[in-house]
C-alpha positions in Angstrom: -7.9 115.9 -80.5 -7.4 116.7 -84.1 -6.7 120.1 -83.4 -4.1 119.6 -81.2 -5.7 119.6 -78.0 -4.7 117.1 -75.2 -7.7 115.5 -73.5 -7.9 112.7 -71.3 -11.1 109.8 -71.7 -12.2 108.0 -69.1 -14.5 105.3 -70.1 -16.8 103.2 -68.1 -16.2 99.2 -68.1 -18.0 96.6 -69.8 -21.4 95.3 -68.2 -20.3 97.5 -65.0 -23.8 98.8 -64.7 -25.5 95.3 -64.5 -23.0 93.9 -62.1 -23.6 96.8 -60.0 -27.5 96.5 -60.3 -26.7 92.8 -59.4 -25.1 93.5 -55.9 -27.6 95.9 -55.4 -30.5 93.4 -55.8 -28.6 91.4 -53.2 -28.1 93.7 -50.7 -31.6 94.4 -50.9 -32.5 91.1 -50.0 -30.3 91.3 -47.2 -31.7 94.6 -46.2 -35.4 93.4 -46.5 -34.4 90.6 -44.2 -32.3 92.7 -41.6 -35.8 95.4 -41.6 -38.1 92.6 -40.9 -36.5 90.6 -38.4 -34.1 92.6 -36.1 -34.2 95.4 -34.0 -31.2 97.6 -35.7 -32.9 97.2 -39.3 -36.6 98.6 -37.6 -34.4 101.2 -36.4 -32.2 102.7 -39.3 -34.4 101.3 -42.1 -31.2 99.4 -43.9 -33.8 99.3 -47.5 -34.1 102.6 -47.6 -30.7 104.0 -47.0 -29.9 101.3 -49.9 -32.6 102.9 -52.1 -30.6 106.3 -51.6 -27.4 104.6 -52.4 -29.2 102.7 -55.7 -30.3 106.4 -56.5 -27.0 108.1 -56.3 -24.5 105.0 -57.8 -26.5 105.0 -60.8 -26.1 108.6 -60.9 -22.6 108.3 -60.6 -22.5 105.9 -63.9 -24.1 107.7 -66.2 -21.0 110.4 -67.8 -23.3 112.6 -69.4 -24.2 113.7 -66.0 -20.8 113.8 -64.7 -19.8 116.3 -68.0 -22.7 118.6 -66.6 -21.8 118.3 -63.3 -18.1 119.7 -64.2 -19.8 122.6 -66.0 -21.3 123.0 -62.6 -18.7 122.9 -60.5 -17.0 125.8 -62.9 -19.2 127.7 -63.1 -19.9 127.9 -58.9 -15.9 127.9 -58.6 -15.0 130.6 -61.0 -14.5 132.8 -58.5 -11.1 130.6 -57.3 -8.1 131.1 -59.3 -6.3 128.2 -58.3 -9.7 126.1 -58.8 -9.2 124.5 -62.6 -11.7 121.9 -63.8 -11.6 120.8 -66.7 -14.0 121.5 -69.4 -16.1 118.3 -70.8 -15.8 117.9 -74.3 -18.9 117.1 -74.7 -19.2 116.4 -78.5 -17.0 113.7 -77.2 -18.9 112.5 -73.9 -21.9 109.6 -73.8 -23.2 108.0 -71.0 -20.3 105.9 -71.1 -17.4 108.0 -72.4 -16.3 111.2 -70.6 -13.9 113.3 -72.7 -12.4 116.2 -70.9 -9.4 118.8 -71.3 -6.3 117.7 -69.5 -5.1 119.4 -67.1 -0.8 119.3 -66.6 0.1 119.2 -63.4 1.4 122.2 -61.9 4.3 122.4 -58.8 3.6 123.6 -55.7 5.5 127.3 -54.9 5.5 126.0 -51.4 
């Protein structure tokens, strides 16, 4: 950063959300079929569970989210000493871009 700071950006590939949504829509296809004509899909409901996982990857893309989920996750773990996570930058961070402090590595005293 410009003042010195060491950061490290992690940056979502290009078109990643529509080849996703692509294998998705596939899957559900798949899923439909497997529910409507075999005994396991009646049973475990295949399109659903892949609505939860539709819910949750798309979740997972979206950076902004991630950068509040890391304020999260501080904030629950202050408690830990030996817990670091790394604060978003988040004039820095989009829904594509997550800019966060870097953390060095630190030896084991074990």
């Amino acid at each position: 950063m410009r003042d010195g700071r060491a950061v490290v950006v992690k940056v979502q590939r290009p078109n990643i959300r529509e080849l996703i949504v692509e294998d998705l829509e596939a899957l559900t296809e798949f899923a439909h079929f497997l529910d409507a004509h075999t005994e396991v899909g009646k049973r475990y409901d295949f399109e659903n569970m892949l609505k939860d996982l539709r819910t949750s990857l798309l979740r997972e893309l979206d950076f902004k989210q991630e950068a509040n989920n890391l304020l999260t996750f501080a904030e629950n773990l202050r408690e830990f000493d030996h817990i670091i996570i790394p604060d978003p930058i988040e004039d820095f961070c989009t829904s594509r871009v997550l800019t966060m402090e870097y953390i060095p590595a630190r030896r084991s005293p074990i």
